[in-house]
C-alpha positions in Angstrom: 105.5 121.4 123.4 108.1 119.1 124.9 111.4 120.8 125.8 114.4 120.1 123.7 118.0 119.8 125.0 120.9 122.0 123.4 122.3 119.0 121.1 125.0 118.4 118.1 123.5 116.0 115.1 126.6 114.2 113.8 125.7 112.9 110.2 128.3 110.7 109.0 127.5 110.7 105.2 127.5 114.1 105.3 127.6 115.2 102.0 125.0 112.0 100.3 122.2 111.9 98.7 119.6 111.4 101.9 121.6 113.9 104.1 120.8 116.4 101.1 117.9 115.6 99.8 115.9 114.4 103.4 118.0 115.1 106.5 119.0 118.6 106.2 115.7 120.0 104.7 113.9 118.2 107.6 116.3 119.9 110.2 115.8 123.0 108.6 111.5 122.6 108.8 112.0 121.7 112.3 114.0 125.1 113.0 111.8 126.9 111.4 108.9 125.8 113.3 110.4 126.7 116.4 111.2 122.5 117.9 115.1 123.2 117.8 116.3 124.8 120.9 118.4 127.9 119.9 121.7 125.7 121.2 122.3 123.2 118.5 124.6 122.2 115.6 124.5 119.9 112.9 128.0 118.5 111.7 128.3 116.6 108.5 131.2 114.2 108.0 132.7 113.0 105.0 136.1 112.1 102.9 134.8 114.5 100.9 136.5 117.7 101.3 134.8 120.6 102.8 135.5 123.5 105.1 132.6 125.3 106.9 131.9 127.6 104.3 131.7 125.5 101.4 129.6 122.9 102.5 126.9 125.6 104.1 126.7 126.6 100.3 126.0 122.9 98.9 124.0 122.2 102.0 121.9 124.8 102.7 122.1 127.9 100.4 122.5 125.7 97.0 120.2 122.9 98.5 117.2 122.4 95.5 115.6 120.2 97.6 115.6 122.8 101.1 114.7 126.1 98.8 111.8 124.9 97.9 110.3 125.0 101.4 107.6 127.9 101.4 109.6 129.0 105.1 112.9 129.5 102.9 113.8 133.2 102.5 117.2 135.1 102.7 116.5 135.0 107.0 115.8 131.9 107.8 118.2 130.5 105.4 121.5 132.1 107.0 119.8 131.7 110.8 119.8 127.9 110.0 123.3 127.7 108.0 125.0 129.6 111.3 125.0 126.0 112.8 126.1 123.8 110.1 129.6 122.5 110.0 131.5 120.2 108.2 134.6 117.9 109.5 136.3 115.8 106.8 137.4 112.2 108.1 137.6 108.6 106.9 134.9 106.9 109.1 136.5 103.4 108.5 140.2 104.9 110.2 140.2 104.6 113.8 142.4 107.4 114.5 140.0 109.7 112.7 137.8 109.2 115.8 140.2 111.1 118.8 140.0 114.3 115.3 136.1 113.7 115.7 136.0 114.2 119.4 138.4 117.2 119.5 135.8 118.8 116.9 133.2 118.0 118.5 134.4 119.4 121.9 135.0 122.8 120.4 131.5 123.1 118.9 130.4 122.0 121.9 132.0 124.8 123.7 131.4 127.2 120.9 127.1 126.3 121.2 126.9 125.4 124.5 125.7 121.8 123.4 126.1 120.1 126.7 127.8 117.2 125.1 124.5 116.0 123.8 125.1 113.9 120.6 122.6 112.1 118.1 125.0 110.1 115.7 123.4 109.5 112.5 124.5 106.7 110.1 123.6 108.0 106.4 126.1 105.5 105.0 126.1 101.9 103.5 125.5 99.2 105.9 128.8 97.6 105.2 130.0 100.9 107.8 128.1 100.5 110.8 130.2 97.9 113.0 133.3 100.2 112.2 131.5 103.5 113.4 129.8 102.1 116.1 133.5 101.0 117.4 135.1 103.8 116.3 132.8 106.0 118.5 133.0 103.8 121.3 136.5 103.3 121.5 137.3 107.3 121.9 134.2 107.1 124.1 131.5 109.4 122.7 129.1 106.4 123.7 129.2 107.5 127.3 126.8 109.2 128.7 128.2 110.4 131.9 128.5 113.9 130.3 125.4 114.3 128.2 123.1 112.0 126.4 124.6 109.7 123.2 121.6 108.4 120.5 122.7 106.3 117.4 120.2 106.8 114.2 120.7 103.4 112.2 119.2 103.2 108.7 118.1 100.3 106.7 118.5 97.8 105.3 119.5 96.3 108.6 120.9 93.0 108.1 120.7 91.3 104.8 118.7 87.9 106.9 118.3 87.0 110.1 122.5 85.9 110.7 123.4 89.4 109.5 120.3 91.1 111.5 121.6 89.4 114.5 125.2 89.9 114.1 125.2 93.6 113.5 122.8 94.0 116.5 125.1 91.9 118.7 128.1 94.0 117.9 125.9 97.2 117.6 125.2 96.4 121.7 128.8 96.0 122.9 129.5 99.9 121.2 125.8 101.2 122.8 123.3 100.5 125.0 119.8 99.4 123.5 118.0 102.2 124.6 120.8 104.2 122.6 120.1 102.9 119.3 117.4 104.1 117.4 117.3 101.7 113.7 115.1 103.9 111.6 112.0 103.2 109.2 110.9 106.1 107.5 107.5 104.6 106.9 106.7 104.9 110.6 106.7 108.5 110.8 104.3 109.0 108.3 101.4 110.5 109.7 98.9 108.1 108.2 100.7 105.1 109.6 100.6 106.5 113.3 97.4 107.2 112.7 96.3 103.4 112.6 97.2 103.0 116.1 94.2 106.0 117.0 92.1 104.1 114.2 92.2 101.5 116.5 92.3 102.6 120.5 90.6 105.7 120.8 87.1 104.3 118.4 85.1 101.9 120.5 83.3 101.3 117.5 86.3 99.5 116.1 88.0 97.8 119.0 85.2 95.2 120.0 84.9 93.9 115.9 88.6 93.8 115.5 89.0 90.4 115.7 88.4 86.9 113.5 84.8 86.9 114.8 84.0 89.7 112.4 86.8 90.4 110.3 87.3 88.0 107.6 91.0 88.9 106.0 93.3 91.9 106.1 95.1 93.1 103.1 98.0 95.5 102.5 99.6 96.5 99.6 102.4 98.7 98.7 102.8 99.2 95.3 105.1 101.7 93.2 104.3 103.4 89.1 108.9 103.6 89.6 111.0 101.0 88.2 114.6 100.3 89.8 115.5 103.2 87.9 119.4 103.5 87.9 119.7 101.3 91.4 119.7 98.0 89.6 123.0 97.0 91.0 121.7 97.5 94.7 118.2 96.2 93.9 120.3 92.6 92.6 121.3 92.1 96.1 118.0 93.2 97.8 114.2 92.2 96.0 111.1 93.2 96.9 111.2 90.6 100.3 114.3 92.5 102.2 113.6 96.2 100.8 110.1 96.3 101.8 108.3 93.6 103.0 110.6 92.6 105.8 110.6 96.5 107.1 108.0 98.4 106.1 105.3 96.0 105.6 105.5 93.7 108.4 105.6 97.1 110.7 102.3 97.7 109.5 101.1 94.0 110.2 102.1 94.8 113.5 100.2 98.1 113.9 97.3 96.7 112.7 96.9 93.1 114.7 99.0 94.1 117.6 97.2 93.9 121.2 96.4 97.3 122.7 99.7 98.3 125.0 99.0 99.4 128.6 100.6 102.7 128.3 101.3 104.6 125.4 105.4 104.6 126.2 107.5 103.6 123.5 108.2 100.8 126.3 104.5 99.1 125.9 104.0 99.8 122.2 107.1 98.2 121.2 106.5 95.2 123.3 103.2 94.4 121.8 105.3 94.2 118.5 107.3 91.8 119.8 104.5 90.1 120.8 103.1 90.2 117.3 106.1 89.5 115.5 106.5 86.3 117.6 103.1 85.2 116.7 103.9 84.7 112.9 103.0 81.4 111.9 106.6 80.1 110.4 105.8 79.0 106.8 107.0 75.5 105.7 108.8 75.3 102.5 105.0 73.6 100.8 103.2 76.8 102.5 105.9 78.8 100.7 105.4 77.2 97.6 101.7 77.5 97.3 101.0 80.7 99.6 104.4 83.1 98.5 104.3 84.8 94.8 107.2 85.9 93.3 107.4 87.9 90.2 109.5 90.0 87.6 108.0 92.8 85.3 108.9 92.5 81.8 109.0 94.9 79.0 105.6 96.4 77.4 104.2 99.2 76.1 101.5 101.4 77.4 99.9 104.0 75.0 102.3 103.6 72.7 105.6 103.9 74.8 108.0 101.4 75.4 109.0 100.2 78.9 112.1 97.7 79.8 111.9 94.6 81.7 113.6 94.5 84.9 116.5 92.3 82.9 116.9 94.9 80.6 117.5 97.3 83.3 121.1 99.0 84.3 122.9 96.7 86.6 120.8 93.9 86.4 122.0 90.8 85.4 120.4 88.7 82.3 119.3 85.7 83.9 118.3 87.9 87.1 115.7 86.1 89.3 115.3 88.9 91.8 111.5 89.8 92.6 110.4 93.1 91.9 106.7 92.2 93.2 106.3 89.7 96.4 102.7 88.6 97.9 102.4 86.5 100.9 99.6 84.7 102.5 100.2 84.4 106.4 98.6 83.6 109.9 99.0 85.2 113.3 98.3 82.4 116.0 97.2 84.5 118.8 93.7 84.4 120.8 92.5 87.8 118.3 93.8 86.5 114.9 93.3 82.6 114.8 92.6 81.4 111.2 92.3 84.8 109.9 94.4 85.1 106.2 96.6 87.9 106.0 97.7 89.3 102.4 100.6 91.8 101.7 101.9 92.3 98.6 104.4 94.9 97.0 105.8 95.6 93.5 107.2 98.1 91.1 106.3 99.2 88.1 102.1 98.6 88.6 99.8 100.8 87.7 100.0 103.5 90.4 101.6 104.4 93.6 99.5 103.6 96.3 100.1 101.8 99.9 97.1 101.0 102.2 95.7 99.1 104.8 92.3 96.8 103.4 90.4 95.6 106.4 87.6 93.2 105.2 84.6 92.4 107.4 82.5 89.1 107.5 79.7 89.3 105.3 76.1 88.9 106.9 75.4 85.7 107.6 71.7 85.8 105.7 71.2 86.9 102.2 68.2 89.1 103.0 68.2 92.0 100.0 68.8 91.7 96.6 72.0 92.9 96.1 73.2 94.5 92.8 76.2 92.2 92.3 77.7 89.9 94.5 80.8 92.0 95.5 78.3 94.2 97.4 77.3 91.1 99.9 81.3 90.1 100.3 81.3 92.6 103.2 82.0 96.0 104.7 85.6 96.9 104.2 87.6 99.6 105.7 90.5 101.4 104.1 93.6 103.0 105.7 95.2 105.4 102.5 99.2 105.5 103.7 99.9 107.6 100.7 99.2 109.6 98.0 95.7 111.1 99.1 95.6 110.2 102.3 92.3 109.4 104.5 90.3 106.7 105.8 87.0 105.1 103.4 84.7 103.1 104.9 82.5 100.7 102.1 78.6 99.3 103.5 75.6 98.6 101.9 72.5 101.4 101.1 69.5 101.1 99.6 68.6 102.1 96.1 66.0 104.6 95.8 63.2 102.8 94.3 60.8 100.0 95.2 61.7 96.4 96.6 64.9 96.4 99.1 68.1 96.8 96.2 71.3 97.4 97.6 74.4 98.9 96.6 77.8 100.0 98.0 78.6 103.4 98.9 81.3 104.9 100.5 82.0 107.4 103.6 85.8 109.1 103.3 87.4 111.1 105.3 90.7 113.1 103.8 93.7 114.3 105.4 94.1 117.5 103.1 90.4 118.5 104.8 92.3 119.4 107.8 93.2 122.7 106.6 94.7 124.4 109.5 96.9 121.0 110.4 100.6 120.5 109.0 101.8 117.2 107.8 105.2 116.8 108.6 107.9 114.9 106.8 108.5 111.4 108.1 111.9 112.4 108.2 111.0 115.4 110.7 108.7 113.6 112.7 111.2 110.9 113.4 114.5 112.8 113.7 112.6 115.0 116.3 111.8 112.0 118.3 115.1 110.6 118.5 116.4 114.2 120.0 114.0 114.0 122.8 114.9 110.9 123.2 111.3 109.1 122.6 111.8 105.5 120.8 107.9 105.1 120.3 108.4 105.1 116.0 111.9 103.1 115.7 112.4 99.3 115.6 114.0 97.8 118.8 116.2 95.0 118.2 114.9 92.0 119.1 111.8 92.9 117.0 113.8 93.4 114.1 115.0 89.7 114.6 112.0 88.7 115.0 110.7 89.7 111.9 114.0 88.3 110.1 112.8 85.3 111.5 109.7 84.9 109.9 111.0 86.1 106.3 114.5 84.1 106.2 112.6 80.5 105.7 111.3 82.1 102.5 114.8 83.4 101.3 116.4 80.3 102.0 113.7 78.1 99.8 114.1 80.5 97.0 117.7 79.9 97.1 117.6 76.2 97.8 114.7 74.9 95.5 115.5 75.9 92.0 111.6 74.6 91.2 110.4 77.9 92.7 109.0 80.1 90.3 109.5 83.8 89.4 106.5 84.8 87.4 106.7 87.5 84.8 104.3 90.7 85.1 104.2 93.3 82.1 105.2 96.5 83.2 101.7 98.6 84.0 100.1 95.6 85.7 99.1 94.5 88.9 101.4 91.5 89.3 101.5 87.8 88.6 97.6 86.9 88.0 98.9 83.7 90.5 98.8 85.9 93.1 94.8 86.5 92.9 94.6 82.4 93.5 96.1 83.3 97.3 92.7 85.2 98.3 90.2 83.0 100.1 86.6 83.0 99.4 84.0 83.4 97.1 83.8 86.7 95.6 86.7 88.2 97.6 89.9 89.4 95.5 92.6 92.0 96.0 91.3 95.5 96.4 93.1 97.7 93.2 93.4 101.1 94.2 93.3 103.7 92.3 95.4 106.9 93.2 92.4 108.9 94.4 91.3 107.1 98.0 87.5 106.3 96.7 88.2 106.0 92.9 88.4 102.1 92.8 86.0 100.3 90.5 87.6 102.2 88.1 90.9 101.7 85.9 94.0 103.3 87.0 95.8 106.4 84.5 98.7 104.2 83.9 
């Protein structure tokens, strides 16, 4: 196991929802399991007024979401609260920053930290510019006494201005191997597990390419609605909260060239790569090849659901996308000509988000086939979540005389490793960032990159009013326009069912 350094994790947002309900349960797995060093402290800042004492009980011992961890009895509960602190400050007041230091130096002296700090932004994105200054201008950017790591959350940037903006101030406060812009999605096991899909199977390397694979599909769809965040979601749509992060980070495990080394160096620069091999899309290619789309009210067994515009926050005449599907091209030597599909939406029939690779059928119809789906090729599934695994789909015979196939499918599940533990993306990623290992965060010029490919399509949504938004009933799988964007006969969108090889079948809504 890789040694960790004696370190202080500064949470600014201390007392917020994701510091409660993700951060601080995922510290406390991580100590539990032994990958803290017993030199450490996590400090939680806030206007809200706390001392010590009170914010270890709303924290730690009256945490719901930390007690329910099977390692959280009476012990390890008050081992893990003897580090937590609390300093109250205004984080958009620059002489807050000198009282932040001076705390900081005490604990530092009081756990033997070493001056080691990971500052972690759990606030709105409207803060960052002012903390990252704040923190440089009292120098705790300066690593001359101990390392300095800033955790950034999404959404980062609102387009590709923004994105670029925030990351040119964000590099005159730190240093870009300093800054760590978080996406939870990347530390899901599953996800890093496409990357070993891929490079350590010979059987899959030398047919991943458009000589064999005939389109790639991924979808990431949720049962939720925008619950009580209709406000936010106004300003945000399905294209900037998912597609532009999470999705497109999966494009790029999944078509990316294999790196030389497997430093967070390499990997990341094969992402670039990726990301700079995006076909742009013209505003006729975004007409004809980007969906759009709004659920609307219905009811399923009996029960009435609201429309997105009848939703808290949301404005009337809203024409925010709750569901986006895009059909792209990478134009690189592996991809060429190959369709890409991604598609994400709310309130569809389950929640599900995988990776669809579909092969090339066979070139001669030789058998007799039991329906024409059957000959559209092999296809290979990558389950992100829920029921996670791998299914592979290929033709068998049917018992019987004469040569009648059928498909059949070989899974493999993640819960059938028994003995192995699945940690929290939030662990997995917070972990990496203390020892300093960037492999699963988004570097900056990749993250512009990818703005770059989206922004044309939020610009001709806002330009050309001719654009539609189709409406979807609640329960559905999305606009039926977005089954014209698959190409070729008898190939449509995979719909997934919750259980990993339960498709064919109709989704418990």
């Amino acid at each position: 196991m890789k040694k960790t350094d004696p370190h202080i994790i500064v949470i600014f947002g201390g007392s917020g929802d994701l510091t409660i309900r993700k951060l601080i349960p995922a510290l406390f797995n991580l100590h539990c399991r032994g990958f803290l060093p017993s030199c450490f402290a996590i400090l939680g800042l806030g206007r809200t007024p706390h001392t010590d004492e009170s914010y270890r009980e709303k924290a730690v011992v009256g945490n719901p979401h930390l007690l329910k961890n099977e390692n959280a009895d009476d012990k390890s509960i008050k081992d893990f609260g003897r580090h937590i602190y609390y300093h109250t400050m205004n984080s958009q007041s620059e002489s807050d920053y000198g009282n932040l230091k001076d705390r900081l130096m005490d604990i530092n002296e009081q756990c033997s930290t070493q001056e080691n700090y990971v500052f972690y932004l759990s606030t709105p994105p409207s803060l960052y510019q002012s903390i990252a200054s704040g923190l440089a201008k009292v120098a705790l950017n300066h690593e001359d006494r101990g390392w300095k790591r800033l955790i950034v959350e999404k959404p980062f940037g609102y387009d590709l201005k923004s994105a670029s903006a925030l990351n040119a101030h964000l590099l005159t406060c730190f240093k870009e191997d300093q800054i760590y812009r978080i996406d939870h999605y990347l530390g899901k096991e599953t996800v890093q597990n496409v990357l070993v899909t891929r490079f350590a199977n010979s059987t899959f390397e030398p047919i991943w390419n458009r000589n064999y694979i005939h389109h790639v599909e991924i979808t990431a769809a949720e049962s939720v609605g925008v619950e009580k965040r209709g406000g936010y979601y106004e300003s945000s749509g399905a294209l900037r909260d998912m597609i532009q992060n999470h999705l497109l980070q999966l494009v790029a495990l999944v078509a990316m060239e294999p790196p030389n080394l497997s430093s967070a160096a390499a990997i990341r620069d094969e992402k670039l790569k990726l990301f700079q091999s995006l076909r742009p899309l013209t505003v006729e290619e975004i007409r004809n090849n980007v969906i759009r789309g709004q659920y609307v009210g219905s009811r399923i067994n009996g029960e009435s659901f609201p429309g997105y515009r009848e939703e808290e926050g949301v404005k009337s005449d809203s024409k925010t996308e709750t569901y986006a599907a895009l059909k792209f091209y990478i134009d690189n030597w592996r991809w060429a000509d190959v369709p890409f599909y991604i598609r994400t939406g709310k309130k569809l029939p389950t929640r599900v988000t995988e990776i669809v690779v579909h092969f090339k059928p066979t070139p001669h119809r030789l058998f007799n086939y039991t329906n024409d789906h059957v000959n559209a090729g092999n296809t290979l599934v990558i389950r992100i979540q829920p029921n996670e695994g791998i299914l592979l789909k290929f033709g068998v015979k049917i018992p019987g005389e004469g040569f009648r196939v059928t498909n059949t499918n070989m899974d493999f599940h993640y819960s059938q490793l028994v003995e192995s533990y699945l940690p929290d993306a939030y662990e997995r990623l917070l972990l990496d960032c203390i020892q300093g290992d960037a492999t699963l965060y988004s570097r900056g010029d990749s993250v512009e990159a990818a703005w770059t490919f989206i922004n044309p399509i939020l610009n001709a949504w806002q330009e050309f009013d001719d654009i539609k938004v189709f409406g979807y009933p609640v329960g559905t799988w999305g606009p039926e326009h977005a089954d014209q964007l698959i190409e070729g006969k008898n190939f449509t969108w995979r719909y997934p069912c919750k259980n990993l090889a339960g498709d064919g079948a109709y989704c418990e809504l």
